[in-house]
C-alpha positions as YAML, in Angstrom:
chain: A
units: angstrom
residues:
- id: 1
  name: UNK
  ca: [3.69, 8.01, 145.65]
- id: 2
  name: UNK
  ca: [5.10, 4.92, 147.79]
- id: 3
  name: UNK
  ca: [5.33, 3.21, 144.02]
- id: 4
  name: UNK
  ca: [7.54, 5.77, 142.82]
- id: 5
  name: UNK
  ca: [9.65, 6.30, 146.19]
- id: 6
  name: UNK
  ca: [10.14, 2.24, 146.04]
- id: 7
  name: UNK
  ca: [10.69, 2.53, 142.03]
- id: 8
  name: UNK
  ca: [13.40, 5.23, 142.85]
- id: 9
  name: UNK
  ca: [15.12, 3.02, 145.73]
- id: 10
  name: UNK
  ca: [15.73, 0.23, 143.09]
- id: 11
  name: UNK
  ca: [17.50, 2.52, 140.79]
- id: 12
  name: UNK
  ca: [19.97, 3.64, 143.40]
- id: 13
  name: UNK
  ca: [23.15, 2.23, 142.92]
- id: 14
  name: UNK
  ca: [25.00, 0.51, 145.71]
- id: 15
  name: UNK
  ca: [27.91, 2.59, 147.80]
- id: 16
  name: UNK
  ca: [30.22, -0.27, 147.56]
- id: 17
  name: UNK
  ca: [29.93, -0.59, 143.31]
- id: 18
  name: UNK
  ca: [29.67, -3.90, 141.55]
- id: 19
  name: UNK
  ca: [32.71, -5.57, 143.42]
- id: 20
  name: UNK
  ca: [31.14, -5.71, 146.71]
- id: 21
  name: UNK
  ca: [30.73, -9.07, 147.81]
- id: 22
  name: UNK
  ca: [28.46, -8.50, 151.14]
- id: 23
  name: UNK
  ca: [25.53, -10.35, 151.36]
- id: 24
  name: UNK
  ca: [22.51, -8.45, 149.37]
- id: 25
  name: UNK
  ca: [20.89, -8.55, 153.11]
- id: 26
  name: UNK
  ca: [23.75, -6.61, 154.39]
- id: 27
  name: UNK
  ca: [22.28, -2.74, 154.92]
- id: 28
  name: UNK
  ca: [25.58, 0.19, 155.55]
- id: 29
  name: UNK
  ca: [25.12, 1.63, 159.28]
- id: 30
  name: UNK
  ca: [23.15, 5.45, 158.97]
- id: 31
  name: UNK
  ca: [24.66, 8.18, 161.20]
- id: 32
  name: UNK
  ca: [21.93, 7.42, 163.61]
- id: 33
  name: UNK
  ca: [22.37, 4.30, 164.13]
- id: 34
  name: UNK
  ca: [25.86, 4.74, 164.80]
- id: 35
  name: UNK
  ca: [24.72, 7.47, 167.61]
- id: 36
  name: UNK
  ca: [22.27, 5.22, 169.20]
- id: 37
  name: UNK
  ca: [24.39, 2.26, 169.40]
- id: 38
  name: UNK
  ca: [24.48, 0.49, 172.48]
- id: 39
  name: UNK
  ca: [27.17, -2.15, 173.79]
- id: 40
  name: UNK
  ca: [26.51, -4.39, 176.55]
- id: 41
  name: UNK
  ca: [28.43, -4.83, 179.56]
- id: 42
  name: UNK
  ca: [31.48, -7.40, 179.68]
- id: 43
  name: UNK
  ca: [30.40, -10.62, 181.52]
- id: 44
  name: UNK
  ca: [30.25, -10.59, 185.41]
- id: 45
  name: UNK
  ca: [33.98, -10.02, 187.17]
- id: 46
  name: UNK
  ca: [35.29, -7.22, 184.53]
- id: 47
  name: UNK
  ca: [34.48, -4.18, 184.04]
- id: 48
  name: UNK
  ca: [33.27, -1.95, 180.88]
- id: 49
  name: UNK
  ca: [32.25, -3.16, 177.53]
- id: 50
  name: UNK
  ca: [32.32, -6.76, 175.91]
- id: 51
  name: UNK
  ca: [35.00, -6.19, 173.82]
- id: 52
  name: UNK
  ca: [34.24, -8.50, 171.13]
- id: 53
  name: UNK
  ca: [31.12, -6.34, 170.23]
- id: 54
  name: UNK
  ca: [33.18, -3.31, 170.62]
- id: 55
  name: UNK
  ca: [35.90, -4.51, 167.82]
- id: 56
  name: UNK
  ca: [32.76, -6.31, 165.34]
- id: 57
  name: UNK
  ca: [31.08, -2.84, 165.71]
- id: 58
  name: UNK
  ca: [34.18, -0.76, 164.66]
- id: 59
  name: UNK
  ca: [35.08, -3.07, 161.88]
- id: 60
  name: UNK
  ca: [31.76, -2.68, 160.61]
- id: 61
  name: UNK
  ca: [31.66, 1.28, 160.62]
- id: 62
  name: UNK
  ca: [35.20, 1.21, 159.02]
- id: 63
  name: UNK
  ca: [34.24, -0.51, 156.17]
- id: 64
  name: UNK
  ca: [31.16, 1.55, 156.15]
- id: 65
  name: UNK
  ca: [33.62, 4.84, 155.71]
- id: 66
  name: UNK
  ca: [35.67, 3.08, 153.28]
- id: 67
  name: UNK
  ca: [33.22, 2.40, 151.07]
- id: 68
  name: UNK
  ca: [32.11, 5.67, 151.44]
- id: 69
  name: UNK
  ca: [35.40, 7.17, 151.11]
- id: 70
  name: UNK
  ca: [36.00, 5.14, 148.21]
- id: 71
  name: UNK
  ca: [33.10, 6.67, 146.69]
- id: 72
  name: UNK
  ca: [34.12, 10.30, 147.32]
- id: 73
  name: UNK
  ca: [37.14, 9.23, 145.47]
- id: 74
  name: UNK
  ca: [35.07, 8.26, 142.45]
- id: 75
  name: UNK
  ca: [33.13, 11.18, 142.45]
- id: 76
  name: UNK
  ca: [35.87, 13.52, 142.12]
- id: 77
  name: UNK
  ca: [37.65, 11.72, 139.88]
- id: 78
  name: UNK
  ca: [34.69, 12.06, 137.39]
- id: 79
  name: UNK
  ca: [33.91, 15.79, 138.50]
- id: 80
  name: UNK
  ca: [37.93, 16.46, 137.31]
- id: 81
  name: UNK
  ca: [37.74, 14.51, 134.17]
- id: 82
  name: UNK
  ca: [34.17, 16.54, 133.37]
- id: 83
  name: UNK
  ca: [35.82, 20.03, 134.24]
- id: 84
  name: UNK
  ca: [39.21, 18.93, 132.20]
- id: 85
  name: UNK
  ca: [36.69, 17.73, 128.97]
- id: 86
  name: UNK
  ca: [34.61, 21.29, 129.36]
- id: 87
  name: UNK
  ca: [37.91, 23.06, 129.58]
- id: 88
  name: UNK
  ca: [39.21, 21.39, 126.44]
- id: 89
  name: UNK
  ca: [35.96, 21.98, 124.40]
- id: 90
  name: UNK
  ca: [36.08, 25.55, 125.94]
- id: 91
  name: UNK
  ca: [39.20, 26.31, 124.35]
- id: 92
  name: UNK
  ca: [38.70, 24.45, 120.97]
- id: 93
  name: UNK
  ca: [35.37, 26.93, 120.73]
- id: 94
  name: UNK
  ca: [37.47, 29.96, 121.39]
- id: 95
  name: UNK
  ca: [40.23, 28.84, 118.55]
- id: 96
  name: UNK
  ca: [37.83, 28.08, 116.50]
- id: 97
  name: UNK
  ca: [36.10, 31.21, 116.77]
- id: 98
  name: UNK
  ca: [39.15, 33.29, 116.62]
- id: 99
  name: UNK
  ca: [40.17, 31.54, 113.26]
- id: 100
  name: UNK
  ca: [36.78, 32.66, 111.59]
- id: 101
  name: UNK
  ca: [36.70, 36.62, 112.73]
- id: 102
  name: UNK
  ca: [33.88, 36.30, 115.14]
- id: 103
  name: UNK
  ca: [36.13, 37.03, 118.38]
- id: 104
  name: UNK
  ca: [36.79, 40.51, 116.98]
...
């Protein structure tokens, strides 16, 4: 079973598509992680969070959601072309079928 699961994890295709130029090591933030996250305090004399890992942090999960976003964007571009190409073969059935008597 862990062959196949590992097999399968190969196949899957990257969310970022064959332009992304991250570093192979480089794994997209889960929704979990992003929920656990903790910063650490700013240094000694301010107050709240180091904002340095703050800004790296939100820079990563934004280009976490574009990709992701861009991806959305992919997939409904395809899911319109494949509804416009049944549509068209849809209606060039029903002509056709008209044209020879079997509508009637």
């Amino acid at each position: 079973m862990r062959v196949f699961f590992r097999r399968a994890r190969r196949r899957q295709r990257s969310v970022h598509g064959p332009t992304c130029y991250r570093s192979a090591a480089y794994h997209p933030l889960r929704p979990w992680q992003v929920r656990e996250w903790r910063f650490r305090s700013a240094p000694l004399g301010r107050r709240g969070l180091d904002a340095q890992e703050v800004g790296e942090f939100l820079d990563r999960v934004a280009g976490d959601l574009a990709a992701v976003y861009d991806a959305l964007a992919r997939s409904r571009r395809e899911t319109d072309r494949v509804k416009d190409a049944l549509r068209r073969w849809q209606s060039e059935q029903a002509r056709v079928r008209n044209e020879r008597g079997y509508g009637r």
